[in-house]
C-alpha positions in Angstrom: -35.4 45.0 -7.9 -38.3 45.1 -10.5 -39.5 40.9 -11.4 -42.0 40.6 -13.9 -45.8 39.9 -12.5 -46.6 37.9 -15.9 -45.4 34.7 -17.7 -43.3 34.9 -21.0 -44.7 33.0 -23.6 -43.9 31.7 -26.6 -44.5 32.0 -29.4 -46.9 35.0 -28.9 -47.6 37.8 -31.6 -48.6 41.2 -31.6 -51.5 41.3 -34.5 -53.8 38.2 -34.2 -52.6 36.0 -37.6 -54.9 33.3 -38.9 -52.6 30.8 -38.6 -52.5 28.3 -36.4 -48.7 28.7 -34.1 -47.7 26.7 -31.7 -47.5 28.1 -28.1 -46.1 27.1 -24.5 -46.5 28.4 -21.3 -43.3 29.7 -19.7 -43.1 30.1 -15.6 -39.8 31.8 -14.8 -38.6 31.9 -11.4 -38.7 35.4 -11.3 -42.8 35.0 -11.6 -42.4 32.5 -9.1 -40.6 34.7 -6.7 -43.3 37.6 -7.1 -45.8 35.4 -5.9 -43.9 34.4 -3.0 -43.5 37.8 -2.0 -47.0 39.0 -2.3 -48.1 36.0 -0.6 -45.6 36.5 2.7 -47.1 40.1 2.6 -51.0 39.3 2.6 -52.7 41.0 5.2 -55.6 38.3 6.3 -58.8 39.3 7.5 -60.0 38.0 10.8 -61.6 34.2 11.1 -65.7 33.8 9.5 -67.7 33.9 12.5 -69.0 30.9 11.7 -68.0 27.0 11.8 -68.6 26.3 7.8 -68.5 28.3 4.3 -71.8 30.3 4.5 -69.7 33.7 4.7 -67.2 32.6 2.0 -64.2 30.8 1.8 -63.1 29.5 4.8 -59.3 31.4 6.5 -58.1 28.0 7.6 -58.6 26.6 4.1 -57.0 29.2 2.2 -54.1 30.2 4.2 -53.5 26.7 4.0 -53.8 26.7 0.4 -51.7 30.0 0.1 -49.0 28.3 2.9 -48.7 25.3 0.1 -48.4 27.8 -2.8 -45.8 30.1 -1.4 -43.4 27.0 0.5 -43.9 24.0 -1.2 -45.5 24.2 -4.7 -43.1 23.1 -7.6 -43.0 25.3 -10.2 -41.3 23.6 -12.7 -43.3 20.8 -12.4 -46.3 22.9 -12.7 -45.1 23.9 -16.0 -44.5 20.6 -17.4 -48.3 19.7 -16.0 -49.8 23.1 -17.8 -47.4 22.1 -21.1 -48.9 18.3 -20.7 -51.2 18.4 -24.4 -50.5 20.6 -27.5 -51.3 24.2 -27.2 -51.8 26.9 -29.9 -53.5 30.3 -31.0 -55.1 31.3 -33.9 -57.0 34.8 -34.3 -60.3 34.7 -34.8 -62.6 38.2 -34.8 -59.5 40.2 -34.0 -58.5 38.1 -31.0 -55.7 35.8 -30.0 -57.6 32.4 -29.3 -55.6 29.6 -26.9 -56.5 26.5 -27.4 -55.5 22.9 -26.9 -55.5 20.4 -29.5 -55.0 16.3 -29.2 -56.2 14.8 -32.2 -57.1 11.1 -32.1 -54.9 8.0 -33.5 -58.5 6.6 -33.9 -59.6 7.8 -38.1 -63.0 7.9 -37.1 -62.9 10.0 -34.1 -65.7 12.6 -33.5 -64.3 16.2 -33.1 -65.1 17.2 -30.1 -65.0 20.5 -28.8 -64.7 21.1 -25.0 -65.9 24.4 -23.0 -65.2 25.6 -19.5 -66.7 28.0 -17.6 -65.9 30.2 -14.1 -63.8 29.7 -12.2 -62.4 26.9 -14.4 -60.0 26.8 -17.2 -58.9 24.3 -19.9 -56.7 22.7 -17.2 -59.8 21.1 -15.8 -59.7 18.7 -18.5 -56.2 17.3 -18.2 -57.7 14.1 -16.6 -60.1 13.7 -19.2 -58.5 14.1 -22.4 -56.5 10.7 -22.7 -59.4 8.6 -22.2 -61.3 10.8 -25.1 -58.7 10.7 -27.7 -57.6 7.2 -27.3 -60.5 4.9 -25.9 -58.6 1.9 -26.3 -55.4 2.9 -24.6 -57.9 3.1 -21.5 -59.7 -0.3 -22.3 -62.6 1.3 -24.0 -63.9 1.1 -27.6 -62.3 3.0 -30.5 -65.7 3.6 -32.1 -66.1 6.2 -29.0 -62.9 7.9 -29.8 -62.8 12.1 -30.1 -60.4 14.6 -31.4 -60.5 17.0 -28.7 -60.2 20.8 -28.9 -60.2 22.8 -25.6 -60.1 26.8 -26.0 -59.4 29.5 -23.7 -62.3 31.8 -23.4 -61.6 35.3 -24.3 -60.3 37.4 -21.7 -59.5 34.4 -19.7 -56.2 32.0 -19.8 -53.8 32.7 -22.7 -56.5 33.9 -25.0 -57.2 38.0 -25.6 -58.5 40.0 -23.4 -60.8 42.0 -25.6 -60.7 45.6 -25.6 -64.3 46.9 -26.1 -67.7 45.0 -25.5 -69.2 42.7 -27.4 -68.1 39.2 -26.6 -70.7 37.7 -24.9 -71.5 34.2 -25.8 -73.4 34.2 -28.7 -69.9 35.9 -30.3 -67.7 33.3 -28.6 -70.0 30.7 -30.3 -69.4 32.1 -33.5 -65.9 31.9 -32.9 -65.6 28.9 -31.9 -67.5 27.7 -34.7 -64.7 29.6 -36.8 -62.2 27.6 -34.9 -63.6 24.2 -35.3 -63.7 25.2 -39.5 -60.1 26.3 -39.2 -59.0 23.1 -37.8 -60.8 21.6 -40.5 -63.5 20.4 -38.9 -66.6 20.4 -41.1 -69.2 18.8 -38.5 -68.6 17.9 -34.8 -69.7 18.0 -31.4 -70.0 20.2 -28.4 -69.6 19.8 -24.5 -69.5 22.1 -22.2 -70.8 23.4 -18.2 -71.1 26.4 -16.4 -70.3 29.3 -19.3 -69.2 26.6 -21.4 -72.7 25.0 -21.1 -73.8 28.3 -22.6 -71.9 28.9 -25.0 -72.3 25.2 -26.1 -76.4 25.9 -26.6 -75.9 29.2 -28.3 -73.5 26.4 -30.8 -76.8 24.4 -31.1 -79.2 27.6 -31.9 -76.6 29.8 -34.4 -74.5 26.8 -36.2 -77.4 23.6 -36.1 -76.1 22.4 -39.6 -72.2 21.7 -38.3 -73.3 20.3 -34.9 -73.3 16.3 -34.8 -74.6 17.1 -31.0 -74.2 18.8 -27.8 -73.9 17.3 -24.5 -74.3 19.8 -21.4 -72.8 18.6 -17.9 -75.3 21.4 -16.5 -78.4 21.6 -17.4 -80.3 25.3 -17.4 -83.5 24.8 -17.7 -86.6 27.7 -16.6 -89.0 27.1 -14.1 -92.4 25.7 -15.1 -94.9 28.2 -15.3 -97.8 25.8 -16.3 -100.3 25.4 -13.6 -101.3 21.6 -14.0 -97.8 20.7 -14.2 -96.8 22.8 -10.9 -99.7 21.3 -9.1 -98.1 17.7 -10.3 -94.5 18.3 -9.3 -92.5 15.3 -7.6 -90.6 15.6 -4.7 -87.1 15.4 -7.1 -88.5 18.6 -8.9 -89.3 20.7 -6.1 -86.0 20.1 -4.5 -84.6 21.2 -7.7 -86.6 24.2 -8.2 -85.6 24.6 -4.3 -82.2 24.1 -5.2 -81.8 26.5 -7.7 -84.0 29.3 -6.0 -81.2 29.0 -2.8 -78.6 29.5 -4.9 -80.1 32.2 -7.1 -81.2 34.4 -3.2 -78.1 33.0 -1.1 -75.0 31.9 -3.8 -74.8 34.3 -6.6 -73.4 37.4 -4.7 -70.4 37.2 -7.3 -72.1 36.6 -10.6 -74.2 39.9 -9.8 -70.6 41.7 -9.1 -69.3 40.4 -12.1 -72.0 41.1 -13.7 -72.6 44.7 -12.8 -68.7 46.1 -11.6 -65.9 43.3 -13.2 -63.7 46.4 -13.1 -64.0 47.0 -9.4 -63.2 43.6 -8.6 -60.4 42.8 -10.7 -58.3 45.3 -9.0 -57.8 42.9 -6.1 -57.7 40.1 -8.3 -55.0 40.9 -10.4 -53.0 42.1 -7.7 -53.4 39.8 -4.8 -52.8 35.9 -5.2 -54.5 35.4 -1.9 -57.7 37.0 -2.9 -57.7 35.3 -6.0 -57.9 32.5 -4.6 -60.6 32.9 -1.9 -62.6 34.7 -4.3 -62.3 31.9 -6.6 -62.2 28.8 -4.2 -65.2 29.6 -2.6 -67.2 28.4 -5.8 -64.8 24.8 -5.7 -66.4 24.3 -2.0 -69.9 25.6 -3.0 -70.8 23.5 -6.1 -68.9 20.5 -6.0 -69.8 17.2 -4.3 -67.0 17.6 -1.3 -69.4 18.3 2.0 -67.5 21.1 2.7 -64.1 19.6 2.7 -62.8 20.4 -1.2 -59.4 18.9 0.2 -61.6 15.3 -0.3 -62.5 15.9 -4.2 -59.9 18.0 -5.5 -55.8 18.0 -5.2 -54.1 20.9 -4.2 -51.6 21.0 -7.3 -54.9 21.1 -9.6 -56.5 24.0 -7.4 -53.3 26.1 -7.4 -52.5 24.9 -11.8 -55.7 26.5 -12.2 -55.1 29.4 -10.4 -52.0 29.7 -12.9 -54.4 29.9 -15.5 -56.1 33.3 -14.2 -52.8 35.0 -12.2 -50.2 34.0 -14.8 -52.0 36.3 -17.6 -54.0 38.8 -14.7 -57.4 38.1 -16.5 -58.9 38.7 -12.9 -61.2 41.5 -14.3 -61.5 40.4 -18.1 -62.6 37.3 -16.9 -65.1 38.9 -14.8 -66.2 40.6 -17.8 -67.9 37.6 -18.8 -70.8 38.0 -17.0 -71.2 41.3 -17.9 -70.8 40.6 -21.4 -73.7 38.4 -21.3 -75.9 38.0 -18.3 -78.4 40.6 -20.1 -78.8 37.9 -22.7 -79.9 35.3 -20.4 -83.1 37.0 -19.3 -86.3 35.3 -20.9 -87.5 32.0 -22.0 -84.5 31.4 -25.0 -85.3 29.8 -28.1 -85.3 25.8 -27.6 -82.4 23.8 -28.8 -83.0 21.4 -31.8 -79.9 19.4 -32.4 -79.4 16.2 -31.0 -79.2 16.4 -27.0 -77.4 14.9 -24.3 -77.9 16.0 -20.4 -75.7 14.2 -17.7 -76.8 15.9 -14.2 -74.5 16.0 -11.4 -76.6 15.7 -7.8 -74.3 18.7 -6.3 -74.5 21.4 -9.5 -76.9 24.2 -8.9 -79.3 22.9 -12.0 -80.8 19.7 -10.8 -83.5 19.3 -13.5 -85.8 16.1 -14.4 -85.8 15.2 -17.4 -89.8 16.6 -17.5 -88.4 20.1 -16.2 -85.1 20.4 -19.1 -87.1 19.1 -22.4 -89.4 22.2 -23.2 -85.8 24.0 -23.9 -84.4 20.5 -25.8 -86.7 19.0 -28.0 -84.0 17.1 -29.4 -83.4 15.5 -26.5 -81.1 12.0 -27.3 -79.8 10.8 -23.9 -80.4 11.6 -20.5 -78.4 10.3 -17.0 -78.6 11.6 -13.7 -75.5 10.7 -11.6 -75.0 9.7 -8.3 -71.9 11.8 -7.3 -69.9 14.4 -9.0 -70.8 18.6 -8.9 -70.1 21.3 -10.9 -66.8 20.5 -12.1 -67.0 16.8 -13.1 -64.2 16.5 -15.3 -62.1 17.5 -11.8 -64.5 15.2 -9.7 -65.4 12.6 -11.6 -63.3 12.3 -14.7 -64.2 8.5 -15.4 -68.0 9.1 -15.2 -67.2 11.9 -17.5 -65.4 10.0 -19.9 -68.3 7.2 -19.8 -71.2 9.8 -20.2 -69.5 11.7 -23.2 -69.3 8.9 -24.8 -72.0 7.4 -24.3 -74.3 10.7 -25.2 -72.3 10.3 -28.9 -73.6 6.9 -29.2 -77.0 8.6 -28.7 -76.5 10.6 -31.5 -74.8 8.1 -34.2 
């Protein structure tokens, strides 16, 4: 018997239209069933020859994971959990753009629009949209109420996969920027890490005039290449430059893969459930602030929804594509970023800057916090501290 390998969603159209339609995600049981099957089928590899994740992700942890997925995970629950906040697309540049969309009951609530990156989605910011749009609701202030808009980058989630090159992030910013205008959004702000950070500063270089700010939850920054201030480095800046040298020699195996053959590895991506999820996993161990056990940080139902996010639609490869799109425009010392500024950095993220290290590239520089917990994914980790340091970068900026 033949099940389909992709969710049917609705409504979804052939030509990207301008307007704005409404769209839910759909998980038939059929979909569920082919994941079930493929699953019982894996062929695992034999156990890491070592006690921790410095090979990759760990067997016991993701046969665990792939146990839970295949016996106990609830699907239609799942689906209501992915169908939680308003969902639409809209095409933009000849592509179908997904979004999310929760406008505030606050009038004066700052647009705010929300990036992710790889291997996240827009599920990672189910825990923080309530606070955002409704500040009061969650015994805050309505003066730091947002209207939040969350897209799907392309190629990954329910958004287009593009079909020739060209969307690296300087052409998703411009998109975005299209979207924001579309939702009639004449100024507003920006947050974003990982990709999202990227594509939140290329925002801040190519569309300064709409930006009210941008606040980045990581923080690239280049090395200093001054001699006087190298010879004057604290202890906090050369364990960051430390930091981010390890994980440029010892952690970015993938991003080079992506970067150089998304193709190759999108083949086992899009077919395999279980090595999507060790390939993707490994990064939720890596980067986040879980000392090896990402069982203590992050649920299982929120691992397995966001895996939903990249098998549902197969973007294993166009996702990938990503990096390839737009690694050769990170190379160099970019142009600085001159709208208003916030940087909240996470102690377990690759990019540990000062504050001495991250203000050549952001003159504008408004607000500034270094955290004591949370990593790379701290609307996931640390949604409250999230909530209070978006907010509290806006108040920076009014």
């Amino acid at each position: 018997m033949t099940t389909p390998t992709t969710a049917q969603t609705s409504p979804r159209t052939t030509v990207p239209t301008e307007s704005v339609v409404p769209f839910r995600i759909d998980l038939p049981q059929a979909l569920a069933a082919d994941v079930r099957e493929r699953l019982a089928r894996t062929r695992w590899p034999e156990l890491e020859t070592v006690g921790d994740w410095s090979q990759g992700t760990r067997l016991d942890f993701v046969r665990e994971l792939c146990r839970y997925w295949q016996e106990e995970y609830d699907w239609a629950a799942a689906e209501a959990r992915l169908n939680r906040f308003p969902q639409f697309t809209t095409g933009i540049d000849g592509l179908d753009i997904h979004f999310t969309h929760v406008r505030s009951p606050h009038p004066q609530a700052v647009p705010l629009l929300i990036t992710h990156g790889w291997p996240g989605s827009v599920v990672e910011f189910h825990k923080v949209i309530g606070p955002l749009v409704d500040p009061v609701a969650h015994g805050g202030d309505p003066a730091d109420a947002f209207h939040v808009v969350c897209p799907s980058l392309p190629g990954f989630g329910f958004s287009g996969k593009p079909d020739r090159p060209g969307w690296g992030t300087e052409r998703i910013a411009d998109a975005w920027d299209q979207l924001m205008n579309r939702l009639g959004y004449r100024r507003y702000g920006a947050q974003g890490g990982d990709w999202g950070a990227r594509i939140t500063m290329e925002l801040g270089r190519r569309h300064p005039d709409r930006l009210i700010g941008i606040h980045l939850t990581m923080v690239p920054f280049e090395p200093p290449r001054d001699p006087g201030l190298l010879a004057d480095l604290t202890d906090r800046e050369h364990a960051a430059l430390e930091r981010l040298d390890r994980h440029r020699a010892q952690g970015s195996a993938y991003a080079a893969i992506q970067a150089t053959r998304p193709q190759s590895i999108g083949y086992g991506l899009t077919d395999s459930p279980a090595a999507l999820a060790g390939w993707l996993l490994e990064k939720f161990a890596e980067w986040s602030d879980c000392d090896g056990d990402p069982a203590s940080v992050f649920g299982t139902e929120e691992l397995l929804d966001n895996l939903l996010m990249y098998w549902v639609p197969g973007t294993g490869a166009s996702a990938a594509r990503l990096y390839w799109e737009s690694f050769g425009a990170l190379g160099g010392r970019p142009a600085p970023i001159r709208v208003p500024t916030g940087c909240s950095v996470f102690p377990a993220d690759y990019y540990r800057p000062t504050r001495r290290l991250a203000e050549p590239g952001y003159p504008a520089l408004r607000y500034w916090n270094e955290l004591d917990a949370g990593g790379h994914f701290p609307a996931l980790e640390q949604p409250e501290l999230l909530v209070a340091e978006a907010r509290a970068a806006f108040r920076a900026f009014r």
